[in-house]
N, C-alpha and C positions, 0 to 999 in steps of 0.2 A: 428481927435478926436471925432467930432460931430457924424462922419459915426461909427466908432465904438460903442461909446455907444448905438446909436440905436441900431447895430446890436446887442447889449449885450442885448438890453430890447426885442429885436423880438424873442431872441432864449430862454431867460426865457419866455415870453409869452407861446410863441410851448411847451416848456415844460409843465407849467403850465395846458395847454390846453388838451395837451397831457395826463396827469394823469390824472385831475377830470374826462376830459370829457368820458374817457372808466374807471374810476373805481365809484363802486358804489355798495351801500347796499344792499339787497334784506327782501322784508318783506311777512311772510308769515301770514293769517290771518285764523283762525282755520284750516289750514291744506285745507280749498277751495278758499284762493284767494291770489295771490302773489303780486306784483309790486318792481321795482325797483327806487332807487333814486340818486344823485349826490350825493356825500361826504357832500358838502358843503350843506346841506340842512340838516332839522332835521324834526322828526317828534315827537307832541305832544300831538295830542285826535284822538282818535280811538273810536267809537261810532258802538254800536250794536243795531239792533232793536229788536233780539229775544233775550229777558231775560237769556232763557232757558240755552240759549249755553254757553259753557266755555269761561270765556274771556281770552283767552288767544294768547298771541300775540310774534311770534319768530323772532330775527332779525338776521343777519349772523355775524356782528361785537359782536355780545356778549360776554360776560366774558364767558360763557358755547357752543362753538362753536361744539365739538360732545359729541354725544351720543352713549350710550353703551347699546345693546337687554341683556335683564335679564331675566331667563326662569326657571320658579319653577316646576320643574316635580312631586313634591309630589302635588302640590293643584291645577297643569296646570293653572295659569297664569302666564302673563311675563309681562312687563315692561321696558321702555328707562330711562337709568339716565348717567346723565355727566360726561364725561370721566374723568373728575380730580375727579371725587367724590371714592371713597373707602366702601367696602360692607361687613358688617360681619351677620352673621345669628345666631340666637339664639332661645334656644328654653322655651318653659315654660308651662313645663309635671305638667298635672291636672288641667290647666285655660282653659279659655276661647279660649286663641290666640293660635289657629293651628298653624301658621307661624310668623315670624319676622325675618326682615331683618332691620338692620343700617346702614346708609351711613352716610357721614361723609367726609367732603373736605378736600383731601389731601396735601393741603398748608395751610389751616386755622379750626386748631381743633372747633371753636366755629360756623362751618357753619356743623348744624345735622339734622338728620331725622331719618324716618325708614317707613318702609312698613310694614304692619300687613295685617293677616287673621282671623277673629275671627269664633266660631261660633254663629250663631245667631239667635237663632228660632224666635223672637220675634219681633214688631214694632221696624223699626230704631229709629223714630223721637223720644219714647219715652224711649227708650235707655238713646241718646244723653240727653235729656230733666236731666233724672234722674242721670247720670254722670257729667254736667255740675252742679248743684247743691249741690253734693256731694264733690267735688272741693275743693280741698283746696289753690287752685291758685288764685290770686288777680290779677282776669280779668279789663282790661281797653282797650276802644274802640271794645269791645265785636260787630261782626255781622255775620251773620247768613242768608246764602238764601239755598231756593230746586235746586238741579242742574242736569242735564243728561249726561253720559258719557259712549260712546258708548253700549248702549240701557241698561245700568244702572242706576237707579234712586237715589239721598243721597242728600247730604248736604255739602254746605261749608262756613266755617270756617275761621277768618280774627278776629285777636286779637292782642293784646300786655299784656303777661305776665309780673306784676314786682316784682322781688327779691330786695335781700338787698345789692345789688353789683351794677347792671344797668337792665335795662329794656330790652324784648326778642318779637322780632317780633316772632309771630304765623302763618301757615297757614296750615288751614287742610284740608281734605275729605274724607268722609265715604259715601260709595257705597254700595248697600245691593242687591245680588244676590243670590236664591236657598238657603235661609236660612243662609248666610255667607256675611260678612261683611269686606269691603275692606276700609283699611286706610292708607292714607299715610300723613305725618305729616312734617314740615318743619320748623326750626328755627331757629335763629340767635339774635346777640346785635341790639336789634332796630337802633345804631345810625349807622350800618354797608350797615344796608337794602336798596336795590335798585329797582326798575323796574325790571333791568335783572332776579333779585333773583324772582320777579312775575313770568314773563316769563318763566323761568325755569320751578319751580314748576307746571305751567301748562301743560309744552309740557310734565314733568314727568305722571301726571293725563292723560292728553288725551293718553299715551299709554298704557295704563292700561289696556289689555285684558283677558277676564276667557272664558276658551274652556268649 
């Protein structure tokens, strides 16, 4: 009896051993630097020294595991977004926005966004400046830094809108190339919001290319 239990505890051991030890996460960090880790291990602070760069940070166990290439041939740029998300385009003859596209997750109506192209002859900052004041949304934890993405210069955006239902995590970015202006907007029930949904939205921003 004594022999068999052992052998019962050596061969869940090998098992055991057997899974963690070959499976394991993989983290990519702006798209130059990777690493892998144990299941059993987690990771909690990720520290940048250049302000400048997107913090943005992709893991493989994600709730957003692929991505879908998005290719706008009337304004040639394109874009990566998550394959459970869902895309409609819409148009808005005589404004500002050349292009608009919505997404929208396909298991949970309350997780939206969308992509814009506006045109934009003028300063971004004071664009922004004069549309956030204009506002009739009841910003709270309001913030605001300069960012670069792939050799586009804007702004991003990190709030909590609140209505009269529940409160809505925000996250934005407005990019301003050749007079035109690139936004992509992200939202959800603040109590829903996670890291991943960080994560996401970035690796959505860092694909963000204009030919």
């Amino acid at each position: 009896m004594i022999a068999f239990i052992l052998f019962s505890i050596g061969i869940i051991y090998c098992v055991c051993i057997s899974f963690y030890g070959n499976s394991y996460y993989t983290i990519a960090v702006n798209s130059q630097i990777s690493f892998s880790y144990p299941l059993d291990f987690s990771i909690k602070n990720v520290y940048a020294s250049d302000p400048a760069s997107a913090p943005y940070i992709q893991a493989n166990n994600s709730k957003y595991k692929s991505f879908i290439d998005y290719k706008s041939p009337e304004d040639k740029f394109h874009f990566s977004y998550p394959s459970n998300f869902k895309l409609y385009q819409q148009a808005f003859p005589g404004s500002e926005i050349l292009y608009h596209v919505d997404f929208q997750n396909k298991n949970d109506n309350f997780f939206t966004g969308f992509v814009q192209v506006w045109n934009l002859p003028y300063e971004l900052s004071k664009f922004l400046e004069e549309s956030k004041e204009n506002s009739l949304s009841d910003f709270i934890n309001f913030n605001s830094k300069e960012i670069e993405v792939n050799k586009m210069k804007g702004y991003f955006w990190e709030y909590t809108v609140k209505s009269s239902n529940e409160n809505y995590k925000t996250l934005e970015v407005f990019l301003s190339k050749d007079s035109r202006m690139y936004r992509i907007s992200f939202y959800l029930p603040e109590k829903n919001y996670t890291d991943e949904d960080y994560d996401m939205f970035w690796k959505m921003v860092n694909s963000i290319k204009v030919n």
